[in-house]
C-alpha positions in Angstrom: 0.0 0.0 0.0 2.9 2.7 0.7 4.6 1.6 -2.9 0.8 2.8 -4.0 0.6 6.2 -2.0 -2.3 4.5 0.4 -1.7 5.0 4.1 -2.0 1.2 5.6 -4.5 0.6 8.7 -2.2 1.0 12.0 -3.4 0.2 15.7 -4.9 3.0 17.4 -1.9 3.4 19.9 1.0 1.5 18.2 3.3 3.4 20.6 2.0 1.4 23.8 1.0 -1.6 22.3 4.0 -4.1 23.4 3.8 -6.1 26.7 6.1 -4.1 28.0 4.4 -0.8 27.3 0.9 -2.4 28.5 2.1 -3.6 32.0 3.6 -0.1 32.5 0.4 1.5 31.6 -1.9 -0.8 34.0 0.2 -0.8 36.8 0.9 3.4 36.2 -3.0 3.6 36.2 -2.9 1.7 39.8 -4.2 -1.4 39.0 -3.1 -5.0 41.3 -1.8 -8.1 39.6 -1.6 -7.2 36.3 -0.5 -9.6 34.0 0.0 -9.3 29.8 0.1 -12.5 27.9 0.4 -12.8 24.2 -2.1 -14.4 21.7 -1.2 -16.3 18.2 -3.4 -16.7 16.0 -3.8 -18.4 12.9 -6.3 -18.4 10.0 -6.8 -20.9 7.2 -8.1 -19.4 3.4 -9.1 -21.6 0.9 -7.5 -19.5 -1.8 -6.2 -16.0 -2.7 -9.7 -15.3 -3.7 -10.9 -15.9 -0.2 -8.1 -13.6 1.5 -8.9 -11.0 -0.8 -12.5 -10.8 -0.7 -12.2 -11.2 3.2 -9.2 -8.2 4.0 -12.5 -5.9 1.5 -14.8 -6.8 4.2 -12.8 -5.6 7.3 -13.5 -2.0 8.6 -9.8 -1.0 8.7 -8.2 -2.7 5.5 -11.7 -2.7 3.4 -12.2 1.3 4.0 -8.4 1.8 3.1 -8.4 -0.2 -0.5 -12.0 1.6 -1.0 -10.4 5.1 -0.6 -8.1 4.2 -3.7 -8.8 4.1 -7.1 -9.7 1.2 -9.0 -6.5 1.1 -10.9 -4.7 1.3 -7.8 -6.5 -2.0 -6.3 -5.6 -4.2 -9.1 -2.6 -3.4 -8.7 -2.3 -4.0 -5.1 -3.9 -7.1 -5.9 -1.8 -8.2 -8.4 1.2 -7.4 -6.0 -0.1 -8.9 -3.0 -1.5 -12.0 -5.1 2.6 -12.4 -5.9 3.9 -11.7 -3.1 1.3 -13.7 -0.7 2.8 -17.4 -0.1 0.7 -20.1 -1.0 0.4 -23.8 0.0 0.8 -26.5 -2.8 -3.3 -26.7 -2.6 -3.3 -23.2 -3.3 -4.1 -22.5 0.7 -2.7 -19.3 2.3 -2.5 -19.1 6.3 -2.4 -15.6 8.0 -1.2 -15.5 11.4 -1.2 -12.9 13.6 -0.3 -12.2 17.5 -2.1 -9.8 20.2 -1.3 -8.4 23.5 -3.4 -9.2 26.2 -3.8 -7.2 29.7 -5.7 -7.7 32.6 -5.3 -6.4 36.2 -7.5 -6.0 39.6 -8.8 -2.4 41.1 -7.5 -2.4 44.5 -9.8 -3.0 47.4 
């Protein structure tokens, strides 16, 4: 999307998004027992077709590739299509990883 002049989606706060950062934050904001923990996740597509048509429907990626013009998005597509690795079935798998927090309110 950069190569294409199209800001990507980023998290809201990619500054305090580490476990690190998280922890800090919780136990500045005077929260007991916190704990952070991280979260892999994986996802299985049938296809590129599937990714593609999925990554349209999300709020942050969908509303970014619907912003550019239509020239633009094939080519994206075309790029990402390369550059996206495949299973011999023609499979892709996404994974991903989130931060979790929790913590108690002190009594």
């Amino acid at each position: 999307m950069h190569d294409l002049g199209v800001s990507p989606p980023l998290p809201p706060r990619n500054d305090v998004a580490g476990v690190d950062e998280m922890r800090a934050l919780w136990i500045d904001a005077g929260l007991d027992d916190v704990a952070v923990t991280t979260i892999d996740a994986e996802r299985r597509f049938d296809d590129f077709e599937d990714w593609w048509t999925t990554g349209l429907k999300s709020a942050s990626t969908g509303a970014a590739i619907a912003s550019m013009a239509p020239g633009e998005v094939e080519r994206l597509r075309s790029r990402m299509q390369a550059r996206m690795p495949a299973a011999t079935d023609g499979s892709i798998t996404a994974r991903g990883r989130a931060n979790a927090v929790r913590g108690r309110v002190p009594r």
